[in-house]
C-alpha positions as CSV (number, residue, x, y, z in Angstrom):
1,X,0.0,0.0,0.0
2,X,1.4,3.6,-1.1
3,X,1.6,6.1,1.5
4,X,0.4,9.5,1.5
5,X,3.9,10.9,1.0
6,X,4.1,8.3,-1.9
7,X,1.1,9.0,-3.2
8,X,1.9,12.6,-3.8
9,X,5.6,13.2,-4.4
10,X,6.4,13.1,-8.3
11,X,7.9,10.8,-10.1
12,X,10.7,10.5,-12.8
13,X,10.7,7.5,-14.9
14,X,14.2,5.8,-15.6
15,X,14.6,4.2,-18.9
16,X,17.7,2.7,-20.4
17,X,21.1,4.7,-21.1
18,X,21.1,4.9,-24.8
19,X,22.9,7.5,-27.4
20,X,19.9,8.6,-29.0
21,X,17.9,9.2,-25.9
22,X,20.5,11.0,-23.9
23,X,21.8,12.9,-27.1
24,X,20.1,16.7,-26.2
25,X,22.2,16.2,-22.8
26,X,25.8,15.0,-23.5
27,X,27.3,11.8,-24.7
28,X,27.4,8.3,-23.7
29,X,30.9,7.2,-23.7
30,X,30.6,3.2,-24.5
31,X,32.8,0.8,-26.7
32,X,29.6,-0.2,-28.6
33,X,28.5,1.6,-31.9
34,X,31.7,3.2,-31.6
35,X,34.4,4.5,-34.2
36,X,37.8,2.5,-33.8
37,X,40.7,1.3,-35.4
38,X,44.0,-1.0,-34.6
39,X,47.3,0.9,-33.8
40,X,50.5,0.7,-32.1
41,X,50.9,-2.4,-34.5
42,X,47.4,-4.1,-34.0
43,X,48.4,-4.8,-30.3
44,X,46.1,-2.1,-29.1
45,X,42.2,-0.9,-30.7
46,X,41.7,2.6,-30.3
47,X,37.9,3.7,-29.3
48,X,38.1,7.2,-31.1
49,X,36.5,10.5,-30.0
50,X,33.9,9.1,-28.0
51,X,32.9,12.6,-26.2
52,X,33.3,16.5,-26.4
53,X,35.1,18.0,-24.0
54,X,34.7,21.3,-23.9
55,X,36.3,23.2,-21.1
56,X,38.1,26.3,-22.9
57,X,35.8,29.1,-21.7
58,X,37.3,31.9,-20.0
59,X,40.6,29.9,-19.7
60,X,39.7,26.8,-18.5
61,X,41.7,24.1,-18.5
62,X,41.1,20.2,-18.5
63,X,41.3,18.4,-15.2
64,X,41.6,15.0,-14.2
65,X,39.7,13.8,-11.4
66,X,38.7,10.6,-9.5
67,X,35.4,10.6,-7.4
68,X,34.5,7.5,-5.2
69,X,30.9,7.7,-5.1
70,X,29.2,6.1,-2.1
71,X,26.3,3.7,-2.8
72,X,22.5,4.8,-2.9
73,X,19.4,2.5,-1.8
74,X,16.0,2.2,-3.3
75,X,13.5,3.8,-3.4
76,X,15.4,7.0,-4.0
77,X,14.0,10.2,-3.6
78,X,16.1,13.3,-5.2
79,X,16.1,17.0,-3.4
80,X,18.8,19.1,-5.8
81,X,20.1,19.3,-9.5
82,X,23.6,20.9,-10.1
83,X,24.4,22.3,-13.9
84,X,28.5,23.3,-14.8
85,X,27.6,26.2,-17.1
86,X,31.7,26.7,-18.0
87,X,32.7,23.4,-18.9
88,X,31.1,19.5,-19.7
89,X,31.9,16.8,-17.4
90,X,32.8,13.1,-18.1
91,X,31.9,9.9,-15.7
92,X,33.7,7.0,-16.3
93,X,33.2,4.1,-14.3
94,X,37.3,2.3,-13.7
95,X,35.1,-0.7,-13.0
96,X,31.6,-2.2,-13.5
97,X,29.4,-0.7,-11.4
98,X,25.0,0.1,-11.8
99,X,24.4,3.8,-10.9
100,X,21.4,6.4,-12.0
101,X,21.7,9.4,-14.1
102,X,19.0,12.5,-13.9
103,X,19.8,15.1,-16.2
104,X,17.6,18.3,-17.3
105,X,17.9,20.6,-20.2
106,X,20.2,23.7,-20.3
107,X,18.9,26.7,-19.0
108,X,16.5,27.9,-16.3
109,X,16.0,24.4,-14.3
110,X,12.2,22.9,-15.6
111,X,11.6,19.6,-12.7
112,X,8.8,18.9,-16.0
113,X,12.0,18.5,-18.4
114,X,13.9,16.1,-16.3
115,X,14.5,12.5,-17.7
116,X,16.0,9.6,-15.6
117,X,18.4,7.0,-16.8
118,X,20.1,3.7,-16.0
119,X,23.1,2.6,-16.7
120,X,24.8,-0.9,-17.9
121,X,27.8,-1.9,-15.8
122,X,30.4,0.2,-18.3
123,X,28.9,3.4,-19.5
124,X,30.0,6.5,-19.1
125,X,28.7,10.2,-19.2
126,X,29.9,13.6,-20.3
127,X,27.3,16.5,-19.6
128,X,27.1,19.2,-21.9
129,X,28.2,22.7,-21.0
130,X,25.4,23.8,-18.7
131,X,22.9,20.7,-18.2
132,X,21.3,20.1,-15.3
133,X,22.1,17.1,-13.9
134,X,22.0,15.1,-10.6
135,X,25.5,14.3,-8.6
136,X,26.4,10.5,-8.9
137,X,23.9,8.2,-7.8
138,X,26.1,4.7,-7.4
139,X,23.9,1.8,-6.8
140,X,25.2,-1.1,-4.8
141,X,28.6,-0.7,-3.5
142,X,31.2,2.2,-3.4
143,X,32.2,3.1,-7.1
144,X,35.6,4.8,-8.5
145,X,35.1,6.9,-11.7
146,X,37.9,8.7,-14.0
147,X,36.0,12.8,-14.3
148,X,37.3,15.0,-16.7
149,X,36.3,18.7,-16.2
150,X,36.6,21.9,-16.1
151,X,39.6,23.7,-13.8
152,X,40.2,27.7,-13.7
153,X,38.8,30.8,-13.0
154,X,35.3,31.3,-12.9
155,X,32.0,30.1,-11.0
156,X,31.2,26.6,-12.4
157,X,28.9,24.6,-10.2
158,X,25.5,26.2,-9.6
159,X,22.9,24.0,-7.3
160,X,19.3,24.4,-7.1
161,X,16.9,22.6,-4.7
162,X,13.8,21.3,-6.1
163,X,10.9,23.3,-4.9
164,X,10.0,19.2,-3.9
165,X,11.5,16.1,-4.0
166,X,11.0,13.8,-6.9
167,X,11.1,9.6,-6.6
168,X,12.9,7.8,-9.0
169,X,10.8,4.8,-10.5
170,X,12.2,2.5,-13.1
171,X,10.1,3.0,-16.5
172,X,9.5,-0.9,-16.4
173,X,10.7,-4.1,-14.6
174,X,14.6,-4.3,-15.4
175,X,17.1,-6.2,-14.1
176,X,19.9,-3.6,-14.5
177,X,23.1,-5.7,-15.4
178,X,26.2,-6.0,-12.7
C-alpha cells in the first residue's frame, strides 16, 4: 500500500542509457556503436572520440579527477540538481558498477523537463556545458570513476533545490546488469 507521501511526491521514470535518448544532454561514452581502429601495431584498438570535451571558456583548463561515489538504496528520492555552465563533465566508471543518471535541459532548471536514466555496468557520461544534472547516484557498492572537467577561473557549479523532491521509479521491470 502507497503512502500518502508516496502518493503525492512526483515521479521521474528511468529508462535505459542509450545515445539517441540522452543525445540533447551530453554523450554516452561506451565501446559499442563506436568509431575505432588497430594501432601501435594491431596490439592495441583505439575507441576514437567518443565525447566532447569542452572546457576552454574563459581559460579553462582540462582536469583530471577521480570521485569515489558512495552507494545509494531504493527507493530514492532526489532534493537538488547541479548544472557546470563553464565546462562538460565526463563519468567514467574504472570498474563495472550500476548507478542512475538524472539530467535536465540547459537553461533555467524545468523539474517537468527532467528525464531519468540507467546505466549498464560500463557506460560513461559527459554532460554538456550547462545541463542540469543530478551528482552521482552509485547503486550497490562504493564506485571509482575517471571525471574530466573543467579547472580555472570562474564560478562553475551552480545548485538548485527542487521546490520538492521527486522519486525515482524504473520505467518498467529491469534487471539492470552487474
Amino acid at each position: 500500500m502507497k503512502t500518502p507521501e508516496a502518493v503525492l511526491k512526483p515521479t521521474l521514470q528511468l529508462q535505459r542509457l542509450t545515445r539517441e535518448a540522452f543525445a540533447p544532454f551530453g554523450d554516452v561514452i561506451e565501446l559499442e556503436g563506436a568509431r575505432h581502429f588497430p594501432i601501435n601495431g594491431g596490439t592495441t584498438e583505439r575507441y576514437h572520440d567518443l565525447a566532447r570535451v569542452d572546457v576552454a571558456d574563459e581559460g579553462g583548463r582540462p582536469l583530471v579527477n577521480l570521485f569515489r561515489a558512495q552507494p545509494h538504496a531504493l527507493p530514492l528520492d532526489i532534493a537538488m540538481m547541479e548544472r557546470h555552465p563553464l565546462g562538460s563533465q565526463a563519468f567514467i566508471p574504472l570498474t563495472p558498477c550500476r548507478y542512475l543518471i538524472v539530467v535536465a535541459p540547459a537553461g533555467e532548471l524545468d523539474c517537468t523537463q527532467m528525464r531519468g536514466f540507467w546505466t549498464d555496468a560500463w557506460q560513461g557520461v559527459n554532460y554538456a556545458k550547462g545541463v542540469w544534472h543530478h551528482p552521482l547516484l552509485a547503486l550497490d557498492r562504493v564506485s571509482d570513476f575517471l571525471v574530466v572537467d573543467r579547472g580555472g577561473d570562474g564560478r562553475n557549479c551552480d545548485e538548485q533545490t527542487l521546490p520538492q523532491p521527486w522519486r525515482l521509479v524504473f520505467a518498467e521491470s529491469v534487471e539492470i546488469p552487474a
